[in-house]
Every structure is written in C-alpha cells, then in structure tokens.
C-alpha beads as a LAMMPS data file, in Angstrom:
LAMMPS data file: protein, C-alpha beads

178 atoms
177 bonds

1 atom types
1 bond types

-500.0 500.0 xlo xhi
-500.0 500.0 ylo yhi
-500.0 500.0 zlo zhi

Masses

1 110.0

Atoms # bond

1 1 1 17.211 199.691 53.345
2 1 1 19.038 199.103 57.126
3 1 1 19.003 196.104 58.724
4 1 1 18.801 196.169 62.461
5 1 1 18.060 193.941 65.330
6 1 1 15.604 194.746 68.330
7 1 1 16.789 193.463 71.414
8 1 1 13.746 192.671 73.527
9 1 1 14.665 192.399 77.688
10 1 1 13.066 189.586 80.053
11 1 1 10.989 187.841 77.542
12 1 1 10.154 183.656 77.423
13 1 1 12.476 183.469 80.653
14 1 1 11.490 181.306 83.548
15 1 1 7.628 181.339 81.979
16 1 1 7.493 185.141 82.217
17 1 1 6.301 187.632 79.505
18 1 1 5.883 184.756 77.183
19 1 1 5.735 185.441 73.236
20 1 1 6.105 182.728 70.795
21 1 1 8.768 183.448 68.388
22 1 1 6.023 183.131 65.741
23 1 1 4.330 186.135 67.206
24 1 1 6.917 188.485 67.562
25 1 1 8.251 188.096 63.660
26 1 1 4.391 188.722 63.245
27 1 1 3.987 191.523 65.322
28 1 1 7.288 193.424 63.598
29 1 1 6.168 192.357 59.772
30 1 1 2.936 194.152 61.494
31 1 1 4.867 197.670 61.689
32 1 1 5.864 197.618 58.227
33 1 1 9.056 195.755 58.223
34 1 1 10.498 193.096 55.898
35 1 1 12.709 189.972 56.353
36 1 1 12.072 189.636 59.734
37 1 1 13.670 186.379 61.530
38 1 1 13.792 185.446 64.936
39 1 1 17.074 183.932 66.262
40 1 1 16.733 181.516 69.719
41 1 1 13.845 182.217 72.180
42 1 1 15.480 185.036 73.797
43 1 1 14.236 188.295 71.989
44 1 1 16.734 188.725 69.659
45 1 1 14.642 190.124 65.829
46 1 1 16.252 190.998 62.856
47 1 1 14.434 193.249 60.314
48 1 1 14.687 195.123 57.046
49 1 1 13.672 198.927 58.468
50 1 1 10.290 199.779 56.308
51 1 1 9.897 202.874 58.420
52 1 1 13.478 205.056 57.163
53 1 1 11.674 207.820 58.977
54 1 1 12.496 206.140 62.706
55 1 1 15.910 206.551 64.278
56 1 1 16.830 203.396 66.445
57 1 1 15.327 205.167 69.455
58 1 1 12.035 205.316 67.315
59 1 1 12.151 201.298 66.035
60 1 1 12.861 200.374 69.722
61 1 1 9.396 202.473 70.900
62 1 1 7.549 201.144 67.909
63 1 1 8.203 197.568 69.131
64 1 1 7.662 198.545 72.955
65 1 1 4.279 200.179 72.453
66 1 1 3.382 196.863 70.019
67 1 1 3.973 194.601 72.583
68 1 1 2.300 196.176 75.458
69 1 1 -0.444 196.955 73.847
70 1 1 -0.943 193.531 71.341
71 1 1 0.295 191.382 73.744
72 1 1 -0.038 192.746 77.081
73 1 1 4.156 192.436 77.751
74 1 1 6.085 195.518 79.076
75 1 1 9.919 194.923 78.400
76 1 1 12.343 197.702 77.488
77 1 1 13.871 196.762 73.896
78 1 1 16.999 198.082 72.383
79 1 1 17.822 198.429 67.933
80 1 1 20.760 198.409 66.965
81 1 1 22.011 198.656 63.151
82 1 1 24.253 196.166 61.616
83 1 1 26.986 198.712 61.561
84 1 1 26.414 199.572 65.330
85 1 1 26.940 195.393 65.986
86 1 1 30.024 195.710 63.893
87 1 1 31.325 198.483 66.107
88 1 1 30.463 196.620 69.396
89 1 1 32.653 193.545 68.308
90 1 1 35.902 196.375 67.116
91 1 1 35.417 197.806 70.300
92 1 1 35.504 194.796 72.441
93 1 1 38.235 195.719 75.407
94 1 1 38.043 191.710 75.778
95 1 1 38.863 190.211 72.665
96 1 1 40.652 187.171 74.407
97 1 1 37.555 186.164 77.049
98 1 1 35.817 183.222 75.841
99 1 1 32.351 184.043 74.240
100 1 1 30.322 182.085 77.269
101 1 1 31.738 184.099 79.115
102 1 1 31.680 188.075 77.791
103 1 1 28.150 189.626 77.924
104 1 1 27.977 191.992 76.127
105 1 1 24.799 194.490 77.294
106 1 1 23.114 196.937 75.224
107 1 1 21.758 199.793 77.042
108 1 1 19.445 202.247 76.134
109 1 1 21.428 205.247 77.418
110 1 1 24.809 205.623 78.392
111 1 1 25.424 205.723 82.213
112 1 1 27.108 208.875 83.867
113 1 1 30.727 208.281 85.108
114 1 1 29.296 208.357 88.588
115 1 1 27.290 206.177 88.112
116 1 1 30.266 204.063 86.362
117 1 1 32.663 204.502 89.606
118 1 1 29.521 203.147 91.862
119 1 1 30.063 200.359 89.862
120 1 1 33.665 199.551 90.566
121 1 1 32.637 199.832 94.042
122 1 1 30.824 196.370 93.608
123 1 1 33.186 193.246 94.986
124 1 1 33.914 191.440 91.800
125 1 1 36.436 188.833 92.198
126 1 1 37.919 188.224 88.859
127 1 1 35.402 190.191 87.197
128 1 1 36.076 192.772 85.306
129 1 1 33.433 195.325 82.807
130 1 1 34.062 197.977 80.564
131 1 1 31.134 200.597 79.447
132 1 1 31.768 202.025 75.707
133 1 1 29.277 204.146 75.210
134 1 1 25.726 202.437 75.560
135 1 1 27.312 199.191 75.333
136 1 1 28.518 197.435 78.805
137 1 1 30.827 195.117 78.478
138 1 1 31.197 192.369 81.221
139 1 1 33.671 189.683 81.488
140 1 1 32.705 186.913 83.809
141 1 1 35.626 184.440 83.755
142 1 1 34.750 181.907 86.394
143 1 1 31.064 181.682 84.875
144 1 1 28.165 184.635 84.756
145 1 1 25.717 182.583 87.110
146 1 1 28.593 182.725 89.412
147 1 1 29.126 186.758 89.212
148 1 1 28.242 189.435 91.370
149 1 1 29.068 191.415 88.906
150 1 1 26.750 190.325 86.856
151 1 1 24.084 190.143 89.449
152 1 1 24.389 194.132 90.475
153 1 1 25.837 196.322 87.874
154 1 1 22.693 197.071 85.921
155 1 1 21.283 198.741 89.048
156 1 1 24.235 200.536 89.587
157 1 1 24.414 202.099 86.224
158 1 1 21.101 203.371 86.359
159 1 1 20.407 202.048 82.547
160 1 1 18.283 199.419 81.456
161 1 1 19.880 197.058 79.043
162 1 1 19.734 193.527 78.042
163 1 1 22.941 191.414 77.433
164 1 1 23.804 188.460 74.853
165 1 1 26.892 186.498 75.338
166 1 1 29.457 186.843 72.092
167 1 1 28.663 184.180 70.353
168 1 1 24.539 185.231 69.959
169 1 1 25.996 188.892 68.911
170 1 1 28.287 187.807 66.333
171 1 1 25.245 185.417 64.680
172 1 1 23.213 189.105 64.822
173 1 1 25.924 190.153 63.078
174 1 1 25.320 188.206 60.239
175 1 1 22.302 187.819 60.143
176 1 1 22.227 192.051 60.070
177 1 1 24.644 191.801 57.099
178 1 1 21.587 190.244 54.897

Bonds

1 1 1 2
2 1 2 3
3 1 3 4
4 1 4 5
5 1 5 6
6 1 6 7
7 1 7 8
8 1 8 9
9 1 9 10
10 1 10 11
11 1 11 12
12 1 12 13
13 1 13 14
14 1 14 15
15 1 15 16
16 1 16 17
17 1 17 18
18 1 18 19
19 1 19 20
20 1 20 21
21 1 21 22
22 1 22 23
23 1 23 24
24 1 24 25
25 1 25 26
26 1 26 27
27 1 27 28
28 1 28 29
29 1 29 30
30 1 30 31
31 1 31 32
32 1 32 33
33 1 33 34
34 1 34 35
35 1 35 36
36 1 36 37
37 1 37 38
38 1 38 39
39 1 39 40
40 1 40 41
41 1 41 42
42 1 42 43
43 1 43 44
44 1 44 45
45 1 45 46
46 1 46 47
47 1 47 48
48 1 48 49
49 1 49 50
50 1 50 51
51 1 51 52
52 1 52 53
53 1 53 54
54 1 54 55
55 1 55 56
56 1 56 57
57 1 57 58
58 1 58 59
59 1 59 60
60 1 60 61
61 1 61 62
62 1 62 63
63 1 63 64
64 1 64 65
65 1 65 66
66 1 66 67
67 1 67 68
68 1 68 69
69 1 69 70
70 1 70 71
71 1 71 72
72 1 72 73
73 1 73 74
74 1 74 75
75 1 75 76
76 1 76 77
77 1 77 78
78 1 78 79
79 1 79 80
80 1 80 81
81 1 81 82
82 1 82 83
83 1 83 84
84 1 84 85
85 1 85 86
86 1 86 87
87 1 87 88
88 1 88 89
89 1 89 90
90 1 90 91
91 1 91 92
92 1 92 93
93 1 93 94
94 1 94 95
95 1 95 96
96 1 96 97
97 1 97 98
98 1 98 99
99 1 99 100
100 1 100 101
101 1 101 102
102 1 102 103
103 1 103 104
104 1 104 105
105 1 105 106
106 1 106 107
107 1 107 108
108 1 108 109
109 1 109 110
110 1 110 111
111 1 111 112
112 1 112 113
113 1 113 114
114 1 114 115
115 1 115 116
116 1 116 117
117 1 117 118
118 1 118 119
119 1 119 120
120 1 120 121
121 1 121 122
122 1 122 123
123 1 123 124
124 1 124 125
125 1 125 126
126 1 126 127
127 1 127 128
128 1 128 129
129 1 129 130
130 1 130 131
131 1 131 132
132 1 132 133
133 1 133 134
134 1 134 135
135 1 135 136
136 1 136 137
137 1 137 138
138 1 138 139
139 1 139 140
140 1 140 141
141 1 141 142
142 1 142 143
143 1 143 144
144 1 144 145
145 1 145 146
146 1 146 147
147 1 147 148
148 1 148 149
149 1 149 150
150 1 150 151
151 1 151 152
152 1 152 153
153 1 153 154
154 1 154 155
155 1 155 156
156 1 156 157
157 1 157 158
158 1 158 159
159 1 159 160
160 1 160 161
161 1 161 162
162 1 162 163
163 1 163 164
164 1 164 165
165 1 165 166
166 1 166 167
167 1 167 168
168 1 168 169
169 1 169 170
170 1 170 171
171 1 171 172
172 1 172 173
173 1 173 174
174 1 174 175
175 1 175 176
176 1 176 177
177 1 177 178
C-alpha cells in the first residue's frame, strides 16, 4: 500500500481554521486510511492509502470535502507520495541553502511560464525561486519573514500551494518511507 502525506494550507495559524492534531488523524483514519500520524501543528498527515482507487488529486479532495464539511474549515490541501517527496529533495536547484531558509511549496498545479516570468518581475533582493513542475522552490537567504519574495509569488503564479521549510520535508520523507 502507498504512503503519502496531505499537505493541508492555513490551518492552526494565528488562531485561524483551528483543528486539533487529534482530529485531523481522526478525520483521515475516518476515510479509510491506516497509520495515520500527524507531524507539528502545521497540517502536515501521513497515511497508509486504503482507497488504491484515488490518484493524489483524489486523496487531496477526499480530505478537502472532510474538512469542510466535518469541521467547517475550507483550506486547499496537497498529497504527495513518498516517491514524489523523494523527487522534490533530487530536484532541489538549492542543495547548498540552509533548510530555514529554502521553502519548498507544493502546488496543486503547475503555473504557466507567463505566469513564471510575472514572477521574476517581483523585486527580490537576494532572493532567488525555482518552479519544477508543481513544486516552487524559494530560497530566502536573509530570512523568509524578511522576503518579498516570499510575500508575493504565490499570487503571481496563479497556484495555490502551501510551503514547508527543508527540514519538515525531509522528516515527511521518512516518515513516508514507513
């Protein structure tokens, strides 16, 4: 059976769409998957898949429509497989940056390459991102809280994601490994 992680956007941050961590592993054992764990308060869940039937684009809808309707919160959330993590991390075009400061953004499409030159547009100091696929990189060496970058680029792709610095996607990875 696949492991994955759902990726869920906004959630327990700054007392908005709140859901214990106890809730969520609930609410995905609910949908008829196993050896679900939780890892910080941030949305990240790792599962055992019990639905083989679902691509990723079908977990992450699964979880969506759970949440809204079981728990009245409306956040975009974004699988991805163990093998898909593994890729992310071979791929990095940073592999130097210090994990603080790489996000690494999972998106739920990939953004058009006009969409990708807007974003070069945006005054970014030393800044720098790199979009592989529906994965955005985004290097942030002088601090993400800091970044303009950081502050504008999701709007300019056009793509919803959430990001997780490196260090919180390499513990996915292993916990996705089982």
């Amino acid at each position: 059976m696949a492991r994955y992680v759902a990726l869920l956007r906004g959630i327990n941050l700054g007392g908005h769409n709140k859901v214990p961590m106890s809730d969520l592993r609930a609410l995905v054992e609910s949908l008829g998957h196993t050896e679900v764990s939780t890892y910080i308060n941030s949305g990240n869940v790792v599962f055992t898949s019990g639905t083989p039937e679902l691509d990723r684009a079908g977990l992450a809808r699964a979880v969506e429509e759970a949440l809204a309707t079981r728990v009245d919160v409306r956040v975009p959330v974004m699988v991805r497989s163990h093998a898909e993590l593994a890729d992310t991390l071979r791929v990095n075009p940073f592999p130097e940056a210090q994990p603080n400061r790489l996000l690494i953004s999972f998106m739920q499409g990939t953004p058009d390459a006009d969409a990708v030159a807007r974003a070069t547009e945006i005054e970014s100091g030393a800044d720098e991102f790199r979009v592989v696929g529906t994965t955005l990189f985004l290097h942030c060496p002088d601090g993400v809280g800091r970044s303009k970058l950081a502050a504008s680029i999701e709007k300019r792709l056009g793509v919803p994601g959430t990001a997780r610095n490196l260090t919180t996607v390499r513990k996915l990875l292993d916990m996705t490994a089982g």
